[in-house]
C-alpha positions in Angstrom: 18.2 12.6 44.0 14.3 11.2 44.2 15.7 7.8 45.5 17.0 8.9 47.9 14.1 11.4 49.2 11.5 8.6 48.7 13.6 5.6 50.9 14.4 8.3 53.3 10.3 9.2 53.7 9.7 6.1 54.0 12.0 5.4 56.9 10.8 8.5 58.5 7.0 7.4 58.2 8.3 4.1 59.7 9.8 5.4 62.8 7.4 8.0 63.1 3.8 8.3 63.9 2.8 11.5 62.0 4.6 13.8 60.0 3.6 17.1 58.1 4.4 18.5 54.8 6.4 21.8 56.0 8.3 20.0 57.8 9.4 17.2 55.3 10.0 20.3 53.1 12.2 21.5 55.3 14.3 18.7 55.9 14.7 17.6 52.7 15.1 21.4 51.2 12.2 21.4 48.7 8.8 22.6 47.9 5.6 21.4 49.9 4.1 20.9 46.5 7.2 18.3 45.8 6.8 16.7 48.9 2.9 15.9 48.2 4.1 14.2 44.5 6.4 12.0 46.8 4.1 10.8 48.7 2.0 10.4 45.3 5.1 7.5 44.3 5.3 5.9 47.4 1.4 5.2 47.2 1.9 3.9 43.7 4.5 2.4 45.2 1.7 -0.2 47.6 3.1 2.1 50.7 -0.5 3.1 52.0 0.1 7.3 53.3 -2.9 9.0 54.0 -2.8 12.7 55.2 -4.1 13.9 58.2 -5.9 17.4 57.7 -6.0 20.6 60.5 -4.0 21.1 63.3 -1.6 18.5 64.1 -2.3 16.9 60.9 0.5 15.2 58.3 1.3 12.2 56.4 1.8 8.6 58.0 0.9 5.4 56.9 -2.3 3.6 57.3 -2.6 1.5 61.0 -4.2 -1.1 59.5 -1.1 -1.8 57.3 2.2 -3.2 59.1 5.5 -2.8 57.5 8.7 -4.0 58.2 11.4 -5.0 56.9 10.2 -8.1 55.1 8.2 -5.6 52.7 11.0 -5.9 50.4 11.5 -9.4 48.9 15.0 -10.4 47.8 14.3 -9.7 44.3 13.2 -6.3 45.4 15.9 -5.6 47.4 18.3 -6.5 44.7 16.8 -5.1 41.9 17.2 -1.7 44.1 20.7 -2.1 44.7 21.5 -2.9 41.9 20.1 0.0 39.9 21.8 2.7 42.7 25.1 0.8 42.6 25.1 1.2 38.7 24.2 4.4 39.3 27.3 5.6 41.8 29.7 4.1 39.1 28.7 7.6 36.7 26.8 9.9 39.3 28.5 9.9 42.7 27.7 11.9 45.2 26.9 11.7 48.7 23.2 11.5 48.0 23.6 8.0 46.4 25.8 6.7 49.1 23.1 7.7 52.0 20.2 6.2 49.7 22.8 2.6 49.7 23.2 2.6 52.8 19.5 3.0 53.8 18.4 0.0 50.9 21.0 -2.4 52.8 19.5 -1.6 56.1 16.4 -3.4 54.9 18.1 -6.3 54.5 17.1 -8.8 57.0 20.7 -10.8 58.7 19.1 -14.1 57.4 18.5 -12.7 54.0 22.2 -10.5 53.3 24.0 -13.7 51.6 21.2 -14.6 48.9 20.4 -10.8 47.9 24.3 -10.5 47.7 24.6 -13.3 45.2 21.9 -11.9 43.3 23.3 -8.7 43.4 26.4 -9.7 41.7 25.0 -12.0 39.4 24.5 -8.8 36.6 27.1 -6.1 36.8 25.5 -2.8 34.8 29.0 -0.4 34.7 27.6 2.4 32.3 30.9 4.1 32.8 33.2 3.8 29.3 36.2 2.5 28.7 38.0 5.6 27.4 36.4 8.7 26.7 36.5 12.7 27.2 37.9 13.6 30.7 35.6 16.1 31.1 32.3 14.3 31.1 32.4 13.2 34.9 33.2 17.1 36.2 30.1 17.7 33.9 28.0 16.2 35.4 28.6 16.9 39.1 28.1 20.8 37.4 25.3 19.6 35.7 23.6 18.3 38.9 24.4 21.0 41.0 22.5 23.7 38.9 19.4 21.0 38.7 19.3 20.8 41.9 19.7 25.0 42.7 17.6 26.0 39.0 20.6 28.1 38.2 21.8 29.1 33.9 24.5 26.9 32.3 26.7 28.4 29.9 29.1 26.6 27.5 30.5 26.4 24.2 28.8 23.6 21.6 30.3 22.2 19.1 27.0 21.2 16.3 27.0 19.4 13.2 29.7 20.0 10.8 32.0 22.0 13.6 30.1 24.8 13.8 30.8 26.7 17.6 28.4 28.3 19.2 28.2 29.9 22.7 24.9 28.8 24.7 23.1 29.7 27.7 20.9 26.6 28.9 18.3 26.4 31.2 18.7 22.9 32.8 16.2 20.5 32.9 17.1 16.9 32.6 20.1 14.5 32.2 19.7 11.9 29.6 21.9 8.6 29.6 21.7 7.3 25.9 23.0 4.7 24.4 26.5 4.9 26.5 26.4 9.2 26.0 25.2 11.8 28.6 23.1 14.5 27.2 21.5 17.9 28.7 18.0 18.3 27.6 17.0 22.3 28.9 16.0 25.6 27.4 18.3 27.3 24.8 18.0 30.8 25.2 19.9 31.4 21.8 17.1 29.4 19.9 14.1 29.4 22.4 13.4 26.2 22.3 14.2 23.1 24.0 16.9 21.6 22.9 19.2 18.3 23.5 23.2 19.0 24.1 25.3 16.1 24.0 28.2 16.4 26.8 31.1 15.5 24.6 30.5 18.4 22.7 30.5 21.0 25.6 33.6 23.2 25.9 34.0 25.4 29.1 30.6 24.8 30.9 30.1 27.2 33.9 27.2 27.8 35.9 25.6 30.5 36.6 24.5 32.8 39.4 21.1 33.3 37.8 18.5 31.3 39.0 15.5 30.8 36.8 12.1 30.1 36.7 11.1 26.4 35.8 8.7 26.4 32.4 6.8 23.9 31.6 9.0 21.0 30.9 8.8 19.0 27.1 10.4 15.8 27.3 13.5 15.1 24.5 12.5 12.1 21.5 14.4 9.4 22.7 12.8 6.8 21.0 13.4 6.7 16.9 12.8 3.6 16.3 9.8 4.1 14.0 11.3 7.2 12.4 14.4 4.9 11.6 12.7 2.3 9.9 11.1 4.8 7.2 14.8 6.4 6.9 16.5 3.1 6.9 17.9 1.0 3.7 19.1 -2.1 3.0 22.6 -1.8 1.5 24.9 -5.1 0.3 28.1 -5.4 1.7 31.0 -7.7 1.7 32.8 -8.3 5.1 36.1 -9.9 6.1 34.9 -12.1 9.0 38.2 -10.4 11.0 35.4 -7.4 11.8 32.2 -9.4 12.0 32.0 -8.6 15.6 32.0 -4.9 14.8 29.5 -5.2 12.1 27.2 -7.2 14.1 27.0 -3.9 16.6 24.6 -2.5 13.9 22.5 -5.6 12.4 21.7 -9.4 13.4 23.2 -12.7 12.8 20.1 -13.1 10.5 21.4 -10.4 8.1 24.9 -13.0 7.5 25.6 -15.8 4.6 29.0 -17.2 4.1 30.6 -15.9 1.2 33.8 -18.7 0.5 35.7 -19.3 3.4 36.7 -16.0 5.4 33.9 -13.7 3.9 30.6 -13.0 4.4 27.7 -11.0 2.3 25.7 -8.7 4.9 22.2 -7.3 4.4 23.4 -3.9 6.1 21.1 -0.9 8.0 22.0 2.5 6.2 20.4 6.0 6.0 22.5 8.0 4.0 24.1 10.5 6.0 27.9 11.3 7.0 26.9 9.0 10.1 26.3 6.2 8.0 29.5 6.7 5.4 31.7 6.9 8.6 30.8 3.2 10.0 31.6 1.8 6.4 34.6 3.7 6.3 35.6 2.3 10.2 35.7 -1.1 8.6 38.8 -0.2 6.1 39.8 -2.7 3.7 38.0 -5.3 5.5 34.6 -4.1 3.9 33.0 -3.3 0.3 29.6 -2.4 -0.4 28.4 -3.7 -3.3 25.4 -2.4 -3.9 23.5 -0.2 -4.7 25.5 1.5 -7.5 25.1 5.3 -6.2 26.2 4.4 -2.4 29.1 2.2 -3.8 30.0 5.6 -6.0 30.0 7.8 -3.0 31.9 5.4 -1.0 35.0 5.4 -3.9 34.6 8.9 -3.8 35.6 9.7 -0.1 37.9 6.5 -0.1 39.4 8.6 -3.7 39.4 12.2 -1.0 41.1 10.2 1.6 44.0 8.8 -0.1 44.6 12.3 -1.4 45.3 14.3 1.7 48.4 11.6 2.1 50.0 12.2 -1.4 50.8 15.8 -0.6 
């Protein structure tokens, strides 16, 4: 993982006076080319590296610019162990353990107790409470051909249930509002694609290797795109599931309605999507308006109730 290459170069320029390209390359079991875009982040970083050219030549940080341990303020330092500890809760691997246990040698005796405290003042756990088995031996799969370029193969399960059997080309693993997607190459479609890993069945990787294309990064962001699709639909709510409702819209979107109801001002695209979170909310919700959506909704309520009078 990048963490844990870039606080491991770092240590390495800190105990040592010069070091080449090759041979970070080597250690660390990549390209030369991805060693100099390292050394690109730890400069954007405020590390100073400058490279030595010719014979004896390499990377080490500037003379005129100590470091030590008290680079890293206490905020720093936290705000870095934090992010890796709520990382080794969903990705483990030795890799993360390493880059902890290099961020806590940073921390100064003097210092350990207050970064501590801040560290455990927010607790990110991105793991879920219940969930498909599978996703954790996904992603250890998922990493490994990352890491070696090598074909993934599965079976997806799209909109509407259709199955499909895919070849990927792996390129990225995308945490998204609580689910884990693949973004990589379909070679079914030819095109890049985004897989969801819920909806993967059998995934195996392969012993083809590929070549890296150039990479396009997934839409993750629809939050214009929503607004344009997005309606205002009245509902009536039972304040027993106002907690649920308030997962998709504000307090602001709320007025009393008599004692133990409440009229909501309610986010909806109309889509199965959309249907299904009304539906969630059973007899504790009605939509009121507007006429068509309230139709639609009586209709699947109607196609429900008759699968349980045969």
């Amino acid at each position: 993982m990048k963490v844990d290459r870039l606080v491991s170069i770092i240590m390495i320029l800190l105990d040592k006076k010069r070091i080449g390209a090759q041979e970070l390359a080597d250690l660390f079991e990549v390209s030369p080319r991805t060693i100099y875009r390292d050394i690109d982040a730890v400069n954007m970083a405020g590390i100073p590296v400058c490279s030595i050219p010719g014979v004896g030549g390499g990377f080490e940080i500037m003379q005129e610019y100590k470091m030590d341990k008290k680079v890293f303020s206490a905020d720093d330092l936290s705000a870095l162990l934090m992010g890796l500890s709520s990382l080794s809760n969903i990705v483990r691997g030795d890799e993360l353990v390493h880059a902890l246990a290099k961020v806590r040698s940073f921390i100064p005796a003097d210092r350990a107790k207050d970064i501590e405290l801040k560290v455990n003042q927010i607790c990110i756990d991105l793991s879920p409470w219940t969930g498909n088995s599978s996703i954790q031996p996904y992603l250890e799969i998922i990493k490994s051909a990352l890491q070696e370029n090598r074909l993934l193969s599965f079976e997806y399960t799209a909109h509407h249930g259709n199955k499909t059997a895919r070849t990927v080309e792996p390129y990225q693993l995308v945490l998204k509002s609580s689910h884990w997607y693949l973004q990589g190459y379909c070679q079914k479609r030819h095109d890049f694609r985004l897989f969801r890993l819920s909806r993967m069945a059998d995934l195996q990787m392969q012993e083809e290797a590929f070549v890296p294309r150039d990479y396009q990064k997934p839409v993750l962001d629809f939050a214009e795109m929503l607004e344009t699709m997005q309606t205002k639909i009245k509902i009536r709510i039972h304040q027993s599931v106002m907690d649920r409702v308030l997962d998709y819209c504000s307090y602001e979107d709320f007025s009393p309605d008599g004692d133990d109801y409440y009229l909501v001002s309610f986010p909806f695209i109309e889509n199965e999507y959309h249907y299904d979170i009304l539906l969630s909310f059973g007899d504790k919700c009605e939509c009121l308006e507007p006429l068509h959506i309230r139709t639609e909704m009586k209709r699947r309520i109607h196609d429900i109730a008759s699968l349980y009078e045969k």
